[in-house]
C-alpha positions in Angstrom: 0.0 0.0 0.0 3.0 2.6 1.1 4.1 1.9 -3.2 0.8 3.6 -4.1 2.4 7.4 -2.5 5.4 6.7 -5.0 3.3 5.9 -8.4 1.0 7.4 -8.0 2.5 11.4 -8.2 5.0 9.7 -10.6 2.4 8.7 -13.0 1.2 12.1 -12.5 4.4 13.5 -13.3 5.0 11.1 -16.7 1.5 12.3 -17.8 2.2 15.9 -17.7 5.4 15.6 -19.2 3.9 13.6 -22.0 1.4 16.6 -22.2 4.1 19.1 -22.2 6.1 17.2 -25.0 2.9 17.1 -27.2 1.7 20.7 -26.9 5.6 22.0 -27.9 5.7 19.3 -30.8 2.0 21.1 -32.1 3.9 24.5 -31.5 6.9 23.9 -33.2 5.1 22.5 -36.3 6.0 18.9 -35.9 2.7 17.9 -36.8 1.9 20.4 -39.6 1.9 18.3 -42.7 2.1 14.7 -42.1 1.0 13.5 -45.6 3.3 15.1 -47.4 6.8 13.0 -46.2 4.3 9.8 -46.6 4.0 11.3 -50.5 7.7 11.9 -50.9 8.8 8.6 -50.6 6.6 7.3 -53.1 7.6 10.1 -55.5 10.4 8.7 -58.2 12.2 11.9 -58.3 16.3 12.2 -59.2 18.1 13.5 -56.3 19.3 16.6 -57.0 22.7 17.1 -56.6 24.8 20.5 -56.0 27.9 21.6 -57.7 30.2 20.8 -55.0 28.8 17.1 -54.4 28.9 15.8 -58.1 30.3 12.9 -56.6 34.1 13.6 -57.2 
C-alpha cells in the first residue's frame, strides 16, 4: 500500500510531461503536414545534386 504514494505522483508527473512534450511538438510545427513526407517517398524523383557534391 505505502508503493501507491510513489506511483502514483509519478504517473502524475510522466503524464504531464507527455502533455508538455505534445503541446511543444504542435507548437513547433512537428505535426503540420504529415502527408506530405508519406507522399515523398513514393515520388520517383532524381536527387538533385549540388555543384560541389557531383560525386568527385
Amino acid at each position: 500500500m505505502e508503493i501507491l504514494f510513489l506511483l502514483v505522483p509519478l504517473s502524475v508527473v510522466l503524464v504531464f510531461g507527455i502533455i508538455v512534450m505534445f503541446a511543444w511538438a504542435l507548437k513547433s510545427g512537428q505535426l503540420d503536414d504529415i502527408d506530405r513526407e508519406g507522399e515523398r517517398i513514393l515520388r520517383n524523383d532524381p536527387d538533385r545534386v549540388d555543384a560541389d557534391q557531383s560525386g568527385r
